[in-house]
C-alpha positions in Angstrom: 0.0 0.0 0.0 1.1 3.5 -0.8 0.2 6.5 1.7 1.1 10.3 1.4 4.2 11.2 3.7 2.4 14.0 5.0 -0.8 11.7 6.1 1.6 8.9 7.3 4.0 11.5 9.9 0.5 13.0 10.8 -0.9 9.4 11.7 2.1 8.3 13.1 1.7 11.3 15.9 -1.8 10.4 16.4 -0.4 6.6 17.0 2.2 8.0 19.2 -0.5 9.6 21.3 -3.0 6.7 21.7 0.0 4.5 22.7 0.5 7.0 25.4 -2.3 5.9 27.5 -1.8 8.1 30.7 -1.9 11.1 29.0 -4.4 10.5 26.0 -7.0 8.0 28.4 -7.2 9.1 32.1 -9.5 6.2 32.9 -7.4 3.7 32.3 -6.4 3.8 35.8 -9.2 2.6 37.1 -10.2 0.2 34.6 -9.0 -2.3 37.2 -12.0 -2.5 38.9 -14.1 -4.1 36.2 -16.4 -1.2 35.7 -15.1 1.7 33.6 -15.1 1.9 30.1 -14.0 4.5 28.2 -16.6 6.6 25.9 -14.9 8.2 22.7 -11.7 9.9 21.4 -11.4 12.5 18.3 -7.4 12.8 17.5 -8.0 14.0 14.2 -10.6 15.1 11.4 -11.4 11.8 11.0 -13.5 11.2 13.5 -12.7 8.3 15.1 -14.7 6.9 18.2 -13.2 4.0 20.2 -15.1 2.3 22.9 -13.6 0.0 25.1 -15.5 -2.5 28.0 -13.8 -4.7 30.0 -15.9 -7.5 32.6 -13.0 -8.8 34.4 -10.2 -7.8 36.5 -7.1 -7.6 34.9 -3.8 -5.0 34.6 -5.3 -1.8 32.6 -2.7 -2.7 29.6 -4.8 -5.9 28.5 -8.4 -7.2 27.7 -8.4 -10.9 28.9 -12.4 -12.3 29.7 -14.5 -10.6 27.3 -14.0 -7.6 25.7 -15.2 -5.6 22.7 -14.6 -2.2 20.7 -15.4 -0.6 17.9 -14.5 2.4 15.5 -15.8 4.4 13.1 -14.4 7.0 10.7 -15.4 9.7 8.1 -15.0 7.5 4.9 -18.7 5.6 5.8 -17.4 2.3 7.1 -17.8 0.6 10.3 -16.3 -2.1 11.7 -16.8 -4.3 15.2 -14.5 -6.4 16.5 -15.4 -9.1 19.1 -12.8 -11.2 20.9 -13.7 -13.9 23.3 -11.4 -15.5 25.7 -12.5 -18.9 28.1 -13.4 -16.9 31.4 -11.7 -18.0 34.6 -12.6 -20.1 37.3 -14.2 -16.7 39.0 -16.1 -15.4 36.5 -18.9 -15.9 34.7 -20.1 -14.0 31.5 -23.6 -14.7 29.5 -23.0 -15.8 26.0 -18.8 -16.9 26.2 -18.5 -20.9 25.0 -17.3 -22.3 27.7 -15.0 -24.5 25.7 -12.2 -22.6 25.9 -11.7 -21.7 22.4 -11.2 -18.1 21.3 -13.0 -15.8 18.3 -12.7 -13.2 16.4 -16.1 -11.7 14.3 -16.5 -8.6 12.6 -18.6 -6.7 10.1 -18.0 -4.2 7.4 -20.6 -2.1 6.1 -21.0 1.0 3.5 -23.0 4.0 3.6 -22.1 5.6 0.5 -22.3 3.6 -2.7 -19.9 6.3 -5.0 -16.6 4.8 -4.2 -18.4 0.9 -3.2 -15.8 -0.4 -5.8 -12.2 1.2 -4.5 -13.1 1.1 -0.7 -14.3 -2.7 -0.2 -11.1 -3.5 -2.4 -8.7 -1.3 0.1 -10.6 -2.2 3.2 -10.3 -6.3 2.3 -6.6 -5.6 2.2 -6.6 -3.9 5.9 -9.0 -6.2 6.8 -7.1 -9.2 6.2 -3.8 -8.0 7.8 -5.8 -6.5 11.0 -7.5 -10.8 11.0 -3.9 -12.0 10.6 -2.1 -10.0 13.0 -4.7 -10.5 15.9 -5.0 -14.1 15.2 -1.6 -14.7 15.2 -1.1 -12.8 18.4 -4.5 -14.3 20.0 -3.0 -17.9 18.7 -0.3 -17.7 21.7 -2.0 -16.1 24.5 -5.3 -15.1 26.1 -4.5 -11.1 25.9 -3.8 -8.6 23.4 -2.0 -5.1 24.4 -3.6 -2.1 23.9 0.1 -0.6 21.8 -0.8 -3.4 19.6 -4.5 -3.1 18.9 -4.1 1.0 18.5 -1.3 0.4 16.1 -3.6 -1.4 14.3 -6.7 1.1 14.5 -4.2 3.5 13.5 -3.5 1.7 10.2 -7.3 1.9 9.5 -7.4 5.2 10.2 -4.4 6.4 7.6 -6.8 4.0 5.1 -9.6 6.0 5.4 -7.9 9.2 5.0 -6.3 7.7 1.7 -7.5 10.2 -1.3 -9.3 7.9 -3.5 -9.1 7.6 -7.3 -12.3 9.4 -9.6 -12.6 8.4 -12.8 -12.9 11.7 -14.6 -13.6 12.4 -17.9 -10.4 13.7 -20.1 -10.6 17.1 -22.1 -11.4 15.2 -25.7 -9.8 17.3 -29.0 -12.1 17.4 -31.8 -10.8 18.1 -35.3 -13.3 18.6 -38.1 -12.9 16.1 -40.9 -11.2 16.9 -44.1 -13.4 16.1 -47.0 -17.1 16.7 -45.5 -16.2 19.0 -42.1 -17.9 16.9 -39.6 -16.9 17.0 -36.2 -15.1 14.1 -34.8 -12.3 13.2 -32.6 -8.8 14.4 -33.0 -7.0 12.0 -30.7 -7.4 9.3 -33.3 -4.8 10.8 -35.4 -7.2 10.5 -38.5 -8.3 13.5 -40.5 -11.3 11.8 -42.5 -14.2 10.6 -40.7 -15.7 7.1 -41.0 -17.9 7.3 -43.7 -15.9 9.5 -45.9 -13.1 6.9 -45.5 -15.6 4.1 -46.4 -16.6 6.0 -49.4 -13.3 6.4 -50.7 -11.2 3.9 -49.4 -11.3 0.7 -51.4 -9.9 -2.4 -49.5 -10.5 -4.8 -52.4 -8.0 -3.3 -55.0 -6.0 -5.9 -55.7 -8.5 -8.5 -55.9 -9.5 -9.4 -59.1 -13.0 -8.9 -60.6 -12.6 -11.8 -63.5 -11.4 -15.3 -63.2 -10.9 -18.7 -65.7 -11.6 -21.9 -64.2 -10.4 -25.0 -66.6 -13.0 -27.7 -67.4 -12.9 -30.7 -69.2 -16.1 -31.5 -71.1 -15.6 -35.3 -71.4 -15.2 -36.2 -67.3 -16.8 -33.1 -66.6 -13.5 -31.9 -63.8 -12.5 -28.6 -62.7 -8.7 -28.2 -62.8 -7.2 -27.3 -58.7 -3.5 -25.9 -59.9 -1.3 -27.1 -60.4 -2.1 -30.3 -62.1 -4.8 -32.2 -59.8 -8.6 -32.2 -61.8 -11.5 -33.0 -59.2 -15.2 -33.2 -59.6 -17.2 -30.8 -58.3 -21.0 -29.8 -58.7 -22.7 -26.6 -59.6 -22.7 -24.3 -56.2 -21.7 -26.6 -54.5 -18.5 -26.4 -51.1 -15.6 -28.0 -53.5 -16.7 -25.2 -56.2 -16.6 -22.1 -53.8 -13.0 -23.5 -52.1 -11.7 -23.9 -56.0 -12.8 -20.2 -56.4 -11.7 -18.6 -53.6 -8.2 -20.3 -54.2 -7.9 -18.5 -57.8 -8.1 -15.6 -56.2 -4.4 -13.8 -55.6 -5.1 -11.3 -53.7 -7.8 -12.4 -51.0 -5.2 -13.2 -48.5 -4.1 -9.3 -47.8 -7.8 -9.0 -46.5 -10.0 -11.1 -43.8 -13.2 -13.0 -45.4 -15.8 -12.7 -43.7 -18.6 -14.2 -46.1 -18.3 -15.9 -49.9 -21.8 -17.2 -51.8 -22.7 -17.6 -55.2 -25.2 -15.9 -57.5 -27.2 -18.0 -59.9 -26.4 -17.7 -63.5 -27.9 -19.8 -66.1 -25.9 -23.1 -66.3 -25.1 -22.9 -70.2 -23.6 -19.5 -69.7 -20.6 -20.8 -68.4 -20.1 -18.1 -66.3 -20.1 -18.3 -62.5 -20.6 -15.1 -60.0 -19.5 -15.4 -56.2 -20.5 -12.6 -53.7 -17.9 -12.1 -51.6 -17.4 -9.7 -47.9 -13.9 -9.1 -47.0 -13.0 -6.6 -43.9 -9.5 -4.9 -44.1 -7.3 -1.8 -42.5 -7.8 1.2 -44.7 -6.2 3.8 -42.2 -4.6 3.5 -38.9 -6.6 1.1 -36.5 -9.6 1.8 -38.5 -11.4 -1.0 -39.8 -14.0 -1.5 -43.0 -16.3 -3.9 -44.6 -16.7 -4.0 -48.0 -19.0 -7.2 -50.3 -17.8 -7.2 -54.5 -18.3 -9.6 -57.1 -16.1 -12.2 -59.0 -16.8 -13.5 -62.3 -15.9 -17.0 -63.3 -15.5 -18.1 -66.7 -15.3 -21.4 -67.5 -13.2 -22.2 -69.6 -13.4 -26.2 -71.9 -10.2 -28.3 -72.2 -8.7 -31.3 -71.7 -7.1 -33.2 -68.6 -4.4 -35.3 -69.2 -6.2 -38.6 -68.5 -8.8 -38.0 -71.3 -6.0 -36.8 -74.2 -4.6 -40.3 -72.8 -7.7 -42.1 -73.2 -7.4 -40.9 -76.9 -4.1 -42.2 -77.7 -2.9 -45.9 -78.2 -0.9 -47.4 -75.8 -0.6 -45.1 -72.6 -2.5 -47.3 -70.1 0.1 -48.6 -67.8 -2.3 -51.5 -66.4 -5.5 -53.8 -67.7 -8.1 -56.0 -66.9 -9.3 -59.0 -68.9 -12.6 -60.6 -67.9 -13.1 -63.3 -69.9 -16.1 -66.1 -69.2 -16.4 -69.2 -71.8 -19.6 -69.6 -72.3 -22.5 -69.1 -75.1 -24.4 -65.9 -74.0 -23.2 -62.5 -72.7 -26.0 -62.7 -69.8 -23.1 -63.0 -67.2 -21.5 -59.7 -68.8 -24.7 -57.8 -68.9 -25.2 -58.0 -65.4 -22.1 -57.7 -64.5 -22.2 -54.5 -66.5 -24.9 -53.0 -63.9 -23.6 -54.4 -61.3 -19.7 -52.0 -62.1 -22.5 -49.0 -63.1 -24.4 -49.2 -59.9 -21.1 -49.0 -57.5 -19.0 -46.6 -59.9 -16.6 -49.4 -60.5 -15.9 -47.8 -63.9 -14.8 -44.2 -62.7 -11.0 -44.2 -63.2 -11.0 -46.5 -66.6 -9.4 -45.0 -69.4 -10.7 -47.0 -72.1 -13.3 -50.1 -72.2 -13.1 -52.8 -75.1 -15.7 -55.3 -75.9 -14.1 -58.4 -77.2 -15.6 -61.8 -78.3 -15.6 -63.5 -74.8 -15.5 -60.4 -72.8 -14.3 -57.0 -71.6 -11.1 -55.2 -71.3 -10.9 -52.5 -68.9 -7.8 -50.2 -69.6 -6.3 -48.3 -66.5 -3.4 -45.6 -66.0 -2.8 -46.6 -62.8 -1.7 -50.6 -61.8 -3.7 -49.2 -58.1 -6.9 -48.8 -60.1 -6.9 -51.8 -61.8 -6.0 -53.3 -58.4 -9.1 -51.8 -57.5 -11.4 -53.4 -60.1 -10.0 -56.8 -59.4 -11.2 -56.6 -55.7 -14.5 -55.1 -56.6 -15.4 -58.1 -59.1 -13.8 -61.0 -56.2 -16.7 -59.6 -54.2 -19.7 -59.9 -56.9 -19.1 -62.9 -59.0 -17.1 -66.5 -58.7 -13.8 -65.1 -60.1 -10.2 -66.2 -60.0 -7.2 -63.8 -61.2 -3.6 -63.9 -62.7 -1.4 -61.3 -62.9 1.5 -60.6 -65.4 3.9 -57.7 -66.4 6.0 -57.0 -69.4 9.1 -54.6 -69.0 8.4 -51.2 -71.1 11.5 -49.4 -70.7 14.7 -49.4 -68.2 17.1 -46.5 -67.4 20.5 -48.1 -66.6 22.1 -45.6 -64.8 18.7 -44.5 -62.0 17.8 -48.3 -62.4 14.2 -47.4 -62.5 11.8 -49.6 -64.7 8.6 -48.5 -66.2 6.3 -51.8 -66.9 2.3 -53.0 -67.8 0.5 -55.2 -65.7 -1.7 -57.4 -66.9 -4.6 -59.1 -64.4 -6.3 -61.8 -65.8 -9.6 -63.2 -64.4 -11.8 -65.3 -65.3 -15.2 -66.1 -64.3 -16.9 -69.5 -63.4 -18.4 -70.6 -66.6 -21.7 -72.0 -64.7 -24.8 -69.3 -65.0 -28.0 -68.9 -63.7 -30.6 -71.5 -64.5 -27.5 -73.8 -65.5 -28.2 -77.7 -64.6 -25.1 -78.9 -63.4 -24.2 -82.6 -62.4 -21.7 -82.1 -59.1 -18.6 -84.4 -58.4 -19.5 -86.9 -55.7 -16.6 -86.0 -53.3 -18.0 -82.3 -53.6 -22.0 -83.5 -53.0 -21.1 -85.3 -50.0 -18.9 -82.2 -48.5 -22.0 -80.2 -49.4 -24.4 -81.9 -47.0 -24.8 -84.9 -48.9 -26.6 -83.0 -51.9 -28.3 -84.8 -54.7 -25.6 -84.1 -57.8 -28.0 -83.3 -60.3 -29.1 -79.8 -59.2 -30.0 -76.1 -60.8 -28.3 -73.4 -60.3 -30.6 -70.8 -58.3 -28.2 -67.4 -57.8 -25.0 -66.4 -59.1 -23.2 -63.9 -56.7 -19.5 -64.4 -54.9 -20.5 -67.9 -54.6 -22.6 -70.3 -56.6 -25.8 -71.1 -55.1 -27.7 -74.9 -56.1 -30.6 -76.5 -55.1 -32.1 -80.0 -56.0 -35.8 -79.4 -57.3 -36.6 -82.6 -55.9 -36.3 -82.1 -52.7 -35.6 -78.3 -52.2 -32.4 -78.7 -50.6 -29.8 -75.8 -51.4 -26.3 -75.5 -51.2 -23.5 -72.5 -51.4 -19.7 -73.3 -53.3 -18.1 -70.4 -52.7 -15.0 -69.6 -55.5 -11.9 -71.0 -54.1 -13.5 -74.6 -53.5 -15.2 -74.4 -57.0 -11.8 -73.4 -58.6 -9.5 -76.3 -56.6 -12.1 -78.7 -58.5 -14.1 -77.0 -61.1 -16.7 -79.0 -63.4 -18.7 -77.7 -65.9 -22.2 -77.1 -66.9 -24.6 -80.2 -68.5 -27.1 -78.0 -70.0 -27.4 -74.0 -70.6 -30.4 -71.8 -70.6 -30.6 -72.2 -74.6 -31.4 -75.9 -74.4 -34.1 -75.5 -72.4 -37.6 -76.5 -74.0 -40.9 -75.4 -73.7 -43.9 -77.7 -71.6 -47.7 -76.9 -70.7 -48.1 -77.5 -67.2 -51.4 -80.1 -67.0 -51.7 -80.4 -62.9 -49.8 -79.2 -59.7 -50.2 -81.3 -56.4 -48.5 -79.7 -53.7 -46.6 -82.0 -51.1 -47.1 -79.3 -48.4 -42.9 -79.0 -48.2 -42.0 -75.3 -48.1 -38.8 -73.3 -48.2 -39.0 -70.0 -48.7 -40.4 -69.2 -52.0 -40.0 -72.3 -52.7 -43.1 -75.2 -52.7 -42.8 -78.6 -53.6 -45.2 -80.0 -55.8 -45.7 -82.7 -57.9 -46.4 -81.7 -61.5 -47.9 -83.7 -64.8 -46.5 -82.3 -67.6 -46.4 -82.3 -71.9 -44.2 -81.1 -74.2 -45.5 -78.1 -76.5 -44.6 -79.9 -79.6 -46.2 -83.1 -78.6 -49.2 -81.1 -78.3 -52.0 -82.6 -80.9 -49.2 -85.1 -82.4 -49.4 -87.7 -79.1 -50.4 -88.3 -75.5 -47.2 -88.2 -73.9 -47.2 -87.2 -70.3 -44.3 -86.5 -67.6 -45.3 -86.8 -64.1 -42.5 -85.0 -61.7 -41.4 -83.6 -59.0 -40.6 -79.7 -58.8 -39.6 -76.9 -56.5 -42.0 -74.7 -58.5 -45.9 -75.3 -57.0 -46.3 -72.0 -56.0 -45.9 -70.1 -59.5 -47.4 -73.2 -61.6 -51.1 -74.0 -62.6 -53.0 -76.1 -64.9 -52.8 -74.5 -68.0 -49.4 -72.4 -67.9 -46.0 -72.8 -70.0 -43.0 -73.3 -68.2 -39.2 -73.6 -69.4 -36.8 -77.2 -68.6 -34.9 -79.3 -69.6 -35.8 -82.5 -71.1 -33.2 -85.1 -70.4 -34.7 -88.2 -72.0 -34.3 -87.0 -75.5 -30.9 -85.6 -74.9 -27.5 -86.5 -76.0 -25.2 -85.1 -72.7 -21.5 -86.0 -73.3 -20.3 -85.5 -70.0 -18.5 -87.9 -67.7 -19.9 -86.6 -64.4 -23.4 -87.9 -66.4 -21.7 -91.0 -67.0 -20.9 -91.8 -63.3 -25.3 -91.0 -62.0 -27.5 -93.6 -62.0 -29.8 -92.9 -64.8 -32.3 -95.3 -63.5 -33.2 -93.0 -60.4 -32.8 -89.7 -62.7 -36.1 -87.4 -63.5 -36.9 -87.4 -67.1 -37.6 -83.8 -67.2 -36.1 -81.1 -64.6 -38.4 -77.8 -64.7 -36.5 -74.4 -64.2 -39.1 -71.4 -64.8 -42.7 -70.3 -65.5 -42.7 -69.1 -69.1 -44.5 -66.3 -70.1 -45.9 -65.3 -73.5 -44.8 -61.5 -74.6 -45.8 -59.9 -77.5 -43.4 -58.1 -80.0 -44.8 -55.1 -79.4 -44.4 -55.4 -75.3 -40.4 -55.8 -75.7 -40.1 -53.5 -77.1 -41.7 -50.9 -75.7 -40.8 -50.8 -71.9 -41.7 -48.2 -69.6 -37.9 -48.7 -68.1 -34.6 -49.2 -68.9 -31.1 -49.9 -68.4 -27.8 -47.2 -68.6 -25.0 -49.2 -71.0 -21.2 -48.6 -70.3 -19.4 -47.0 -73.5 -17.6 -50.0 -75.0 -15.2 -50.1 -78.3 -16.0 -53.1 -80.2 -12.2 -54.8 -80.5 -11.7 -57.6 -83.5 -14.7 -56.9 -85.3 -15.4 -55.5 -88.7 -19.8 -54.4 -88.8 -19.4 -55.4 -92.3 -18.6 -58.9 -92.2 -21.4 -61.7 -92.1 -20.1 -62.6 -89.0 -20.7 -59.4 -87.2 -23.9 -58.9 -88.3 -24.8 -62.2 -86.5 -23.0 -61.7 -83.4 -24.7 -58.1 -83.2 -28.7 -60.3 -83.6 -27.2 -62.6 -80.7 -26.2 -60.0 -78.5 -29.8 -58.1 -79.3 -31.3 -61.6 -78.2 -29.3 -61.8 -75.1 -30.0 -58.3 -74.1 -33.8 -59.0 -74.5 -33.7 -62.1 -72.2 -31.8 -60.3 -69.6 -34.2 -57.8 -69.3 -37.0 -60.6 -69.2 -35.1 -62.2 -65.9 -35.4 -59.0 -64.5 -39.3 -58.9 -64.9 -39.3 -61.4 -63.8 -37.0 -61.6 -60.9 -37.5 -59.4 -58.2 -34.9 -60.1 -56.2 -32.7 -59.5 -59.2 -34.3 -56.5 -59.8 -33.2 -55.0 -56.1 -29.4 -55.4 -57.6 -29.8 -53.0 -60.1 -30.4 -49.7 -61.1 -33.3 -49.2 -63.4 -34.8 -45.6 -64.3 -37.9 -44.4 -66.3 -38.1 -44.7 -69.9 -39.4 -41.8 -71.9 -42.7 -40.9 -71.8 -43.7 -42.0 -75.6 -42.5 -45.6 -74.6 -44.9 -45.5 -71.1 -47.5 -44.4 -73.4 -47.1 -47.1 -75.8 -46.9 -49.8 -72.9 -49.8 -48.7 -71.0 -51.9 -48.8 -74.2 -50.6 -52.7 -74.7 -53.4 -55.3 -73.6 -50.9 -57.7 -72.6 -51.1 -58.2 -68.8 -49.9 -61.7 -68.5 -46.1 -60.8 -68.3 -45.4 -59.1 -65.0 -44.3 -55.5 -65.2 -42.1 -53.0 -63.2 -43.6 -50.9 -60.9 -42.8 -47.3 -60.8 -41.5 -47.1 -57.4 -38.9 -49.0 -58.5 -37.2 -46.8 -61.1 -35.4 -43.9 -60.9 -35.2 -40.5 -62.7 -32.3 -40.2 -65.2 -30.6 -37.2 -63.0 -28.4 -36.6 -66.7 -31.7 -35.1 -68.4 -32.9 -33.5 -65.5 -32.6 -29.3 -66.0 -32.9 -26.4 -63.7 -36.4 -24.5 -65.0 
């Protein structure tokens, strides 16, 4: 604490005084007989009243049973201190604990509220030292001196004489503003007033109004300098960051806001709004909100000029499948187009047994090979061939090659099983259908509606293949269904009489069966199998069954009849990958008739999915134009089943902003 000197030798005379306590308190002297007290003193201006009371007979230099005083000056605050002391053996006193232990209370009060905040601060200081230095007196005897406790009410007086701080308003210079005269404050340093320095004043000068954004039109990606092309939508976060990053001069300034303004999307023009805040003189701050025009401007990236020139793929896949039809490659088709499997090809090729998938990157092609392990029954090799080699880095450039090749068995394929593989299957019948084709190859035996899973790595340590395919299946009229009351999940085992459609009118020949299929088949209806009494099967797995216990016919589907006019006009359909034909000359005889088979593939794959439900829930299938709904709701055909509408979805590539 910091005192005047002046107030400090003046207080320390007044101290001097009430430590002289002949001269200052006459009636101290006969304070030993218990009963006198001492009213008031008034040493200075301040006004200070002391009262002292003593209830006990002690020397006149010491309160020991119970005393009490208190003091009050001009600066409005009041204090009261009580001690308490365990009374002897000869006294007692009303309201001492008898315990023996000694206190120490007091208040503090203010009666003026001006200077509340300065004077409790000060007065906790005094307080505390005055609590500290009495307890720690009081901790080692009954008594305190009276030297001691006016030393201390001396301290409290020099407080409340301290001259106390007032917050008074300073003389404020005011200047009149240089460009419109206004009055404002001088001690700013500024000679232009806030408005005049927002009006002329431009934070944004070296920002640029006008901006080129790269595009390329075939992926449709935004180049992000310096060489790194991203896709990014119309208005969307990725957009406004590319933006903002083009411009050079946004870091001098703080943004505070950025949004875009709509512009038509052909324009190829994009407007951001942007606020910035920024110094314009000393420690004065301004907001300002500008345009920037975008224009976007068509090129080419480097992995679409590449997909243009022979020979720059670094790595390829070959999917190859031996077999009849391109169903397996259709669906599989959907199947990369649904999960974006396709995204980072360079170029695709169609060949005669498959596709080729062509990849600048071997980690992308890496990529595709663990994408088609999880959806189909695949196995892959992998090669490389040596490019180019710099002898003196020792770096080598190379092409990788992955192989794979899928299980040539298909859905609706009757397959005959080897009989180690049967019994290591749960002891399945080994003449069974093939129900699913997915990671693993799902049977079941439409005699007794068991079902079994071969996932690829057990097919491929022993593979087999297929006794009869989907286009050797013929056509019988269904002529009574019994069911056996056996169940498993769609499934329903029934026993069926069935005729061949050719045998229709020519003789009475009749097949009486067994089939999974009782709860899709009634009198009356077509259905698709295979008919293994007038077959020819050169097959050696065929050769080791006991033909004796074999069903004559095995029934796969329910057929239904479709007019020419209902394939072809769907109210759905399918999105194809971009393929180059490889090998092939449209010319050639040959072409033209693998060009009708593919056409006739195509058609029954969208059949299956017709009919198929479950198969339907694997693909993506969106609305066909509305001339084709038209024509389809105007067919009379109801027998085939149809795709509902909540099934598709809307082409989002023809969708425009109105």
């Amino acid at each position: 604490m910091f005192f005047n000197p002046v107030r400090t030798i003046k207080f320390s005379l007044v101290l001097s005084l009430l430590t002289t306590r002949n001269s200052i308190f006459p009636s101290f002297s006969s304070m030993t007989d218990g009963r006198s007290l001492y009213e008031y003193v008034r040493p200075s201006k301040s006004m200070v009243v002391i009262r002292f009371r003593s209830f006990s007979s002690s020397s006149s230099d010491s309160f020991s049973a119970s005393s009490s005083f208190s003091f009050s000056f001009s600066c409005s605050f009041w204090f009261s201190f009580s001690f308490s002391s365990p009374p002897d053996s000869s006294t007692s006193l009303p309201g001492v604990d008898s315990s023996g232990s000694s206190t120490l209370t007091f208040l503090v009060t203010s009666r003026s509220a001006s200077c509340l905040r300065f004077r409790s601060t000060m007065m906790k200081l005094t307080l505390s030292f005055v609590v500290s230095q009495i307890k720690a007196r009081t901790s080692c005897t009954q008594s305190i001196s009276y030297s001691s406790l006016f030393q201390l009410i001396a301290s409290l007086i020099i407080m409340s004489n301290y001259t106390h701080l007032q917050n008074t308003p300073a003389q404020v210079a005011t200047v009149l503003c240089c460009n419109c005269g206004v009055p404002m404050d001088g001690s700013s340093g500024l000679v232009m007033c806030h408005d005049c320095i927002k009006l002329t004043v431009d934070i944004t000068e070296g920002i640029p109004r006008e901006a080129n954004l790269s595009f390329c039109r075939n992926c449709e990606r935004f180049l992000q300098p310096p060489t790194q092309w991203i896709r990014c939508a119309l208005e969307s976060r990725e957009l406004l960051a590319l933006c903002l990053r083009k411009l050079k001069g946004l870091n001098k300034v703080r943004l505070v806001d950025a949004s875009f303004i709509w512009t038509e999307p052909h324009s190829r023009r994009i407007r951001v709004k942007l606020t910035v805040q920024g110094e314009a003189m000393a420690n004065t701050i301004i907001q300002q909100t500008f345009e920037v025009e975008y224009v976007v401007v068509a090129m080419q990236c480097a992995d679409c000029a590449k997909s243009y020139t022979t020979n720059t793929w670094r790595a390829t896949v070959q999917i190859r499948q031996k077999v009849a039809h391109k169903r397996t490659f259709l669906y599989l088709e959907q199947l990369i187009l649904k999960h974006n499997a396709h995204v980072d090809t360079v170029n695709i090729q169609e060949t005669k047994d498959g596709l080729d998938f062509f990849y600048a990157q071997k980690s992308h092609a890496a990529k595709m090979v663990e994408f088609l392990t999880a959806v189909a029954p695949v196995k892959n090799k992998r090669s490389e061939e040596l490019v180019s080699q710099d002898i003196h880095s020792g770096s080598s450039q190379y092409k990788f090659t992955f192989s794979i090749e899928l299980a040539p068995i298909c859905r609706d394929d009757l397959v005959v099983l080897p009989k180690k593989l049967a019994h290591s299957l749960g002891n399945i019948t080994r003449l069974v259908l093939c129900s699913k084709v997915s990671s693993m190859l799902h049977f079941i035996d439409p005699s007794t509606l068991q079902t079994a899973d071969l996932n690829a790595p057990q097919y491929w340590r022993s593979p087999f293949p297929t006794l009869l395919d989907a286009t050797q299946m013929v056509e019988f009229i269904v002529l009574d269904v019994e069911p056996t009351g056996d169940i498993r999940g769609k499934n329903v085992l029934a026993d069926v009489t069935v005729s061949r459609a050719s045998d229709l009118g020519t003789n009475d020949q009749t097949y009486y069966i067994r089939s999974h299929l009782g709860a899709i088949l009634h009198p009356g209806d077509s259905c698709m199998g295979y008919f293994l009494t007038n077959t020819n099967l050169n097959s050696d797995l065929w050769d080791t069954l006991d033909t004796d216990n074999t069903p004559e016919v095995v029934l796969v589907k329910k057929h239904y009849e479709r007019k020419s006019k209902k394939s072809k006009y769907r109210n759905w359909k399918l999105k194809r990958m971009a393929k180059e034909y490889n090998e092939m000359d449209d010319a050639t005889r040959q072409a033209r008739q693998e060009q009708e088979k593919a056409e006739r593939d195509y058609e029954l794959f969208l059949q299956e999915l017709e009919e198929d439900e479950e198969l339907r829930q694997t693909v993506n299938m969106y609305k066909a134009p509305t001339q084709a709904q038209f024509e389809s709701d105007m067919d009379d055909d109801d027998e085939a089943p149809e795709v509902g509408l909540d099934e598709l979805l809307d082409e989002m590539d023809e969708m425009t902003i109105s």
